[in-house]
Backbone as CSV, one residue per row, in Angstrom:
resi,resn,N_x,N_y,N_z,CA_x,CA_y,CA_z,C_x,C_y,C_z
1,UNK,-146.084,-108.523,-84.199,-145.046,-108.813,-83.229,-145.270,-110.208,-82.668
2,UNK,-144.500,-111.179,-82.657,-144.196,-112.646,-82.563,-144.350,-112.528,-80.852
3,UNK,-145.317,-112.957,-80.127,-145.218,-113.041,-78.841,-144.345,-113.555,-78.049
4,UNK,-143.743,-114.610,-78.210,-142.727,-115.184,-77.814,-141.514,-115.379,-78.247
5,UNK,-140.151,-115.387,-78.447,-139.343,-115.688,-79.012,-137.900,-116.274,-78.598
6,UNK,-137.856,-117.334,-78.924,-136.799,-119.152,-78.567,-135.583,-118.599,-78.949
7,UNK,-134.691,-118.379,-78.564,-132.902,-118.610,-78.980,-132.630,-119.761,-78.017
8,UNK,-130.806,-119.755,-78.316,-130.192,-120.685,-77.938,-130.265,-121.937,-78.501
9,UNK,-130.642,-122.664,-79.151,-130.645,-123.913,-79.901,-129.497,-124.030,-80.429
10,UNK,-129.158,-125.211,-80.418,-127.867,-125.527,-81.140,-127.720,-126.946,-81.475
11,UNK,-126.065,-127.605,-82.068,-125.990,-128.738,-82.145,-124.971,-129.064,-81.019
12,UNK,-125.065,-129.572,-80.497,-123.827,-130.244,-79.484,-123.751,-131.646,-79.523
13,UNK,-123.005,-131.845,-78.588,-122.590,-133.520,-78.271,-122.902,-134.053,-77.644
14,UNK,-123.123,-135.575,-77.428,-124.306,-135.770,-76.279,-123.133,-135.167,-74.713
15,UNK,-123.950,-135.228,-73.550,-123.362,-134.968,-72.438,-123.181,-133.369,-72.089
16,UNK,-123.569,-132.872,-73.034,-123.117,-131.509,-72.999,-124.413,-130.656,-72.548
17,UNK,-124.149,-129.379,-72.005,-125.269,-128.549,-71.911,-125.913,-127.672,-72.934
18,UNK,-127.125,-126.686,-72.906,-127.712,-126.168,-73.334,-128.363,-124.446,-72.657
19,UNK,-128.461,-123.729,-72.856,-129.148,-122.956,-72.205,-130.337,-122.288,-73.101
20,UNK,-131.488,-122.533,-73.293,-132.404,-121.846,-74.302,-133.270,-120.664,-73.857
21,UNK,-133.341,-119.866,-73.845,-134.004,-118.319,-73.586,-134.945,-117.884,-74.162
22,UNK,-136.292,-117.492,-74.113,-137.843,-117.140,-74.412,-137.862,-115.657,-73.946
23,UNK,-138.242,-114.957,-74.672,-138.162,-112.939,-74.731,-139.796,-113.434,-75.061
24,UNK,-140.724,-112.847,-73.958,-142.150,-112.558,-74.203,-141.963,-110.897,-74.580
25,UNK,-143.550,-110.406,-75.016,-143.601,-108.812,-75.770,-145.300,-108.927,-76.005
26,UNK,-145.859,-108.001,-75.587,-147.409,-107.578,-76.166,-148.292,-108.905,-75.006
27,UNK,-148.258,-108.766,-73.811,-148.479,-109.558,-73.228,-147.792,-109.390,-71.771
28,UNK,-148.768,-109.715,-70.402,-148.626,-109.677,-69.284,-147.791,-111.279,-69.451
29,UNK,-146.390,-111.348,-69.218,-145.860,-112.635,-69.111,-145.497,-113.017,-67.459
30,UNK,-145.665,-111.984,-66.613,-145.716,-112.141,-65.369,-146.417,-112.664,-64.843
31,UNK,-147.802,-112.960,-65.497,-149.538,-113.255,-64.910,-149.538,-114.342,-65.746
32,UNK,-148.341,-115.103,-66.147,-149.088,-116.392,-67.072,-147.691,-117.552,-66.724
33,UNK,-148.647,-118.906,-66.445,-147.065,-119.582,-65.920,-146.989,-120.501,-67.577
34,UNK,-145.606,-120.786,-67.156,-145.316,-121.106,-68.755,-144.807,-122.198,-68.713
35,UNK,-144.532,-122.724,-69.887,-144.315,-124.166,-69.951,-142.934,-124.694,-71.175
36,UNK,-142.149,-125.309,-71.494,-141.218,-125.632,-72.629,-142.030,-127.236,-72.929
37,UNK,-142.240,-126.839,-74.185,-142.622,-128.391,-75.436,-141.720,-128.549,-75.861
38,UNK,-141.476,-129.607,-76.342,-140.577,-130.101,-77.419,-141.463,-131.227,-78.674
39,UNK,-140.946,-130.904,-79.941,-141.214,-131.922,-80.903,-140.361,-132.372,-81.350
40,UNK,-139.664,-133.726,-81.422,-139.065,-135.062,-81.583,-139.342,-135.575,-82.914
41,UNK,-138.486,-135.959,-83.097,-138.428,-136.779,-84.933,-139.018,-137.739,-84.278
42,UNK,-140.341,-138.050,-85.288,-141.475,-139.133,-84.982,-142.393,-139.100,-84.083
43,UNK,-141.947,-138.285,-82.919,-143.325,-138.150,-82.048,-143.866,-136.944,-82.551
44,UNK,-144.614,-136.791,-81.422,-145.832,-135.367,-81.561,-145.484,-134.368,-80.836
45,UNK,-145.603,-133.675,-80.014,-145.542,-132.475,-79.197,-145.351,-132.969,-77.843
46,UNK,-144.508,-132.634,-76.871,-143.676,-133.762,-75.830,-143.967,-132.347,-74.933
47,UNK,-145.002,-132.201,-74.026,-144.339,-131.340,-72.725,-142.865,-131.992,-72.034
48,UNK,-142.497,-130.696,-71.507,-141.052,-130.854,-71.251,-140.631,-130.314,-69.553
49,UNK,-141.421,-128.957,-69.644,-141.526,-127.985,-68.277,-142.356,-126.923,-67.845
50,UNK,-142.600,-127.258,-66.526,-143.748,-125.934,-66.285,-142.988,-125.109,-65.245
51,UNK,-143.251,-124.052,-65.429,-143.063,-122.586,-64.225,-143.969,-122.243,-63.942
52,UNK,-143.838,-121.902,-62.483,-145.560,-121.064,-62.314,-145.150,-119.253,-62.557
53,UNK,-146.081,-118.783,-62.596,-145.602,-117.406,-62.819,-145.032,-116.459,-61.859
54,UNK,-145.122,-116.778,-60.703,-143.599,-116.151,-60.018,-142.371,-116.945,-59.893
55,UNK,-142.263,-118.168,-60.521,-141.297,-118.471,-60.731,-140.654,-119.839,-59.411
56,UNK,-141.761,-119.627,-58.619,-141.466,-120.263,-57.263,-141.304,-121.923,-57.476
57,UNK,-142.392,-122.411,-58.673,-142.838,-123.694,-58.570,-142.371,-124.182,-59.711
58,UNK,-141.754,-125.393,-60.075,-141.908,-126.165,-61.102,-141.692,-127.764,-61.281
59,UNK,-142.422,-127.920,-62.404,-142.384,-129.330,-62.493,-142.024,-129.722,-63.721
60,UNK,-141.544,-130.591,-63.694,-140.915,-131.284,-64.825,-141.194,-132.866,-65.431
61,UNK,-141.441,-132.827,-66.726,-141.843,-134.405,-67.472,-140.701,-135.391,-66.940
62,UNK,-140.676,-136.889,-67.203,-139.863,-137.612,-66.544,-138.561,-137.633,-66.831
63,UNK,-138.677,-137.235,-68.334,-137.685,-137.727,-69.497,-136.635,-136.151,-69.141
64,UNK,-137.114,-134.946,-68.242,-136.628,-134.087,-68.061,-136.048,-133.898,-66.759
65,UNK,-136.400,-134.339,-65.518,-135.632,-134.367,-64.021,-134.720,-134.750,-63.661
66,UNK,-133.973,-134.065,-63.293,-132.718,-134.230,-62.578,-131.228,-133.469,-63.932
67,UNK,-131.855,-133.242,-64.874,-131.017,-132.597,-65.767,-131.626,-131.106,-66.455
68,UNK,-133.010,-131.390,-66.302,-133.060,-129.726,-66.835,-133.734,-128.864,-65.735
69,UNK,-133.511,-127.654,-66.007,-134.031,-126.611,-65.301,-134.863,-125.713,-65.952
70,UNK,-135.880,-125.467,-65.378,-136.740,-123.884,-66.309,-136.672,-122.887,-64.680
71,UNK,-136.322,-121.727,-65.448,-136.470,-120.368,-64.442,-136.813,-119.380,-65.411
72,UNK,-136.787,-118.147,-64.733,-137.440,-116.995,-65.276,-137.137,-115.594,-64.730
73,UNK,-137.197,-114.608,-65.429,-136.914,-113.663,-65.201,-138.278,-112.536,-65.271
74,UNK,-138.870,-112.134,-64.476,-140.366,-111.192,-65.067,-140.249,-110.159,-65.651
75,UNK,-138.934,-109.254,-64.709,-138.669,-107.855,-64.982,-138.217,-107.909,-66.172
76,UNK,-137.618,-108.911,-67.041,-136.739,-108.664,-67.855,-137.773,-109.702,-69.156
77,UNK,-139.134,-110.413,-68.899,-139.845,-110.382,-69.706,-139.530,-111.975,-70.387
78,UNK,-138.591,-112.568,-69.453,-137.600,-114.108,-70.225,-137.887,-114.688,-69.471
79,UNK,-137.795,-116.129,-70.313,-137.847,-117.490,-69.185,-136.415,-118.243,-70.435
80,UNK,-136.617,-119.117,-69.339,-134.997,-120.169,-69.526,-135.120,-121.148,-69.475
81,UNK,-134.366,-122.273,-69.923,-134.463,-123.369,-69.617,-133.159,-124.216,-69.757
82,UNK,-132.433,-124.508,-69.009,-131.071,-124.880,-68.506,-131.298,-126.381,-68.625
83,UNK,-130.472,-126.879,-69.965,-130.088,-128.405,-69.907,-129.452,-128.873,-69.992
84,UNK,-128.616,-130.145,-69.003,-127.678,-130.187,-68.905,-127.800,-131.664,-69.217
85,UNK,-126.363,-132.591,-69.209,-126.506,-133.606,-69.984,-127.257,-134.437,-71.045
86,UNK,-127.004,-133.449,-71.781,-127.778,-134.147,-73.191,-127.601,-135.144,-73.966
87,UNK,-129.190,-135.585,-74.440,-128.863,-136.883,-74.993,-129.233,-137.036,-76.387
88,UNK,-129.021,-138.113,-77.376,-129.509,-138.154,-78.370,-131.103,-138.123,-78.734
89,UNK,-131.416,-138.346,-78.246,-133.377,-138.271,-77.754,-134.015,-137.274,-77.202
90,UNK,-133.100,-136.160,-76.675,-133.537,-134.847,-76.369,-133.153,-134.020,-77.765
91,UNK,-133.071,-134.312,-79.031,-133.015,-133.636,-80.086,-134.792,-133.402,-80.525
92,UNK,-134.777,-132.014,-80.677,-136.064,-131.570,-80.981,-136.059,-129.806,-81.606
93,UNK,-137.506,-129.566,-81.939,-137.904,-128.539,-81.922,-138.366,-127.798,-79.994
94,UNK,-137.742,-126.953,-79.838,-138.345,-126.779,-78.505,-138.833,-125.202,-78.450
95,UNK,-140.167,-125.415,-77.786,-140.889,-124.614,-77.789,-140.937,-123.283,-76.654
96,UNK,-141.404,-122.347,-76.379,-141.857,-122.052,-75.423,-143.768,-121.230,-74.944
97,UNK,-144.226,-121.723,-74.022,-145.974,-121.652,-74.402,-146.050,-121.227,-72.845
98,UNK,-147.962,-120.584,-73.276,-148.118,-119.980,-72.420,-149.298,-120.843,-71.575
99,UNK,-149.197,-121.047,-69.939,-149.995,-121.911,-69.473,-149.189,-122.660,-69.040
100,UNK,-149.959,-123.888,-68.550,-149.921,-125.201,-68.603,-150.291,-126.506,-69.471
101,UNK,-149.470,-126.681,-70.280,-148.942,-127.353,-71.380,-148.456,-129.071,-71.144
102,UNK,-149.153,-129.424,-70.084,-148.780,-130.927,-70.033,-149.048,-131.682,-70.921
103,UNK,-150.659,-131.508,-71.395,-151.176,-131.813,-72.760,-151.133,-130.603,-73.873
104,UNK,-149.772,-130.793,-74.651,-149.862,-129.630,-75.149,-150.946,-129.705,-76.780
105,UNK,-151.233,-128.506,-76.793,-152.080,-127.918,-78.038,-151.949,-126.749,-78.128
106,UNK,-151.729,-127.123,-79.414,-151.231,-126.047,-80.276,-152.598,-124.840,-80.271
107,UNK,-153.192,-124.684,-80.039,-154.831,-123.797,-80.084,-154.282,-123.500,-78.999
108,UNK,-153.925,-123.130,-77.882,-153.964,-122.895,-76.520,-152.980,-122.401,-75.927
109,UNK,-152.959,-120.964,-75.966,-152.323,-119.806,-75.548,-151.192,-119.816,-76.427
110,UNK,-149.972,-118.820,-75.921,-149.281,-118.044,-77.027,-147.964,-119.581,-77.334
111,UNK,-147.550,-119.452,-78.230,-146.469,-120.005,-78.877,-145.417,-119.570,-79.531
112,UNK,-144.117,-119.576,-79.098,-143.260,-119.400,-80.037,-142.930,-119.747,-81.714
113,UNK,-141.974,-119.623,-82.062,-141.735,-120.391,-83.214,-140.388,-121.750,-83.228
114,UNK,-140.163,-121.487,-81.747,-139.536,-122.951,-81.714,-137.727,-122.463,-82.136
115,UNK,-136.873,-123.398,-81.533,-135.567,-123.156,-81.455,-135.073,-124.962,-81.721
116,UNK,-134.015,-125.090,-82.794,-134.083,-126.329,-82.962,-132.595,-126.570,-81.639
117,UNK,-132.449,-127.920,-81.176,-132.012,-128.235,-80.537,-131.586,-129.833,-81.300
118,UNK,-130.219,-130.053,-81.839,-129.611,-131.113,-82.105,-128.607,-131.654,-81.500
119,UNK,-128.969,-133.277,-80.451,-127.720,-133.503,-79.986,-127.317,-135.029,-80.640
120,UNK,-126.092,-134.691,-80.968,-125.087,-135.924,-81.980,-123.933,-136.118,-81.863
121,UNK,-123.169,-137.032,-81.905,-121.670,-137.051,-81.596,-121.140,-136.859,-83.174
């Protein structure tokens, strides 16, 4: 059973929104604050967002404030991540992980399998 699992990815246009959704399973996801990566054509592994695990706190990379959102749901085992004006440079693989993921690595706690996210006119 895949611990984590990414929908919502899509292709859109730039300016447009996104909403991407993470279903945790086999795992206390209430007791773990979580984080969204992204991987970028040409870069490496890009933290993106952190939640703390009640959901109270978060912080966000630079390239991410003021347009995206991460929230969460415990009872229901999901976290989210709400993006809104998109750009051509927010096209990626995006992840969802367990922790704190500023420096992300791949060795270090649970990982999805990633939801692609393409934005293009």
């Amino acid at each position: 059973q895949v611990p984590l699992l990414e929908s919502g990815g899509d292709l859109v246009q730039p300016g447009r929104s996104l909403r991407l959704s993470c279903v945790a399973s086999g795992f206390e996801f209430w007791a773990h604050p979580m984080s969204w990566v992204r991987q970028t054509p040409g870069k490496g592994l890009e933290w993106v967002a952190l939640i703390s695990s009640d959901g109270t706190y978060t912080e966000y990379a630079d390239s991410a404030k003021g347009r995206f959102t991460a929230s969460r749901k415990n009872a229901e085992n999901a976290l989210y991540l709400q993006m809104n004006s998109l750009a051509t440079e927010d096209t990626g693989i995006y992840y969802c992980t367990t922790g704190n993921q500023r420096t992300p690595a791949r060795s270090a706690g649970y990982w999805g399998r990633g939801t692609q996210v393409t934005v293009s006119s």
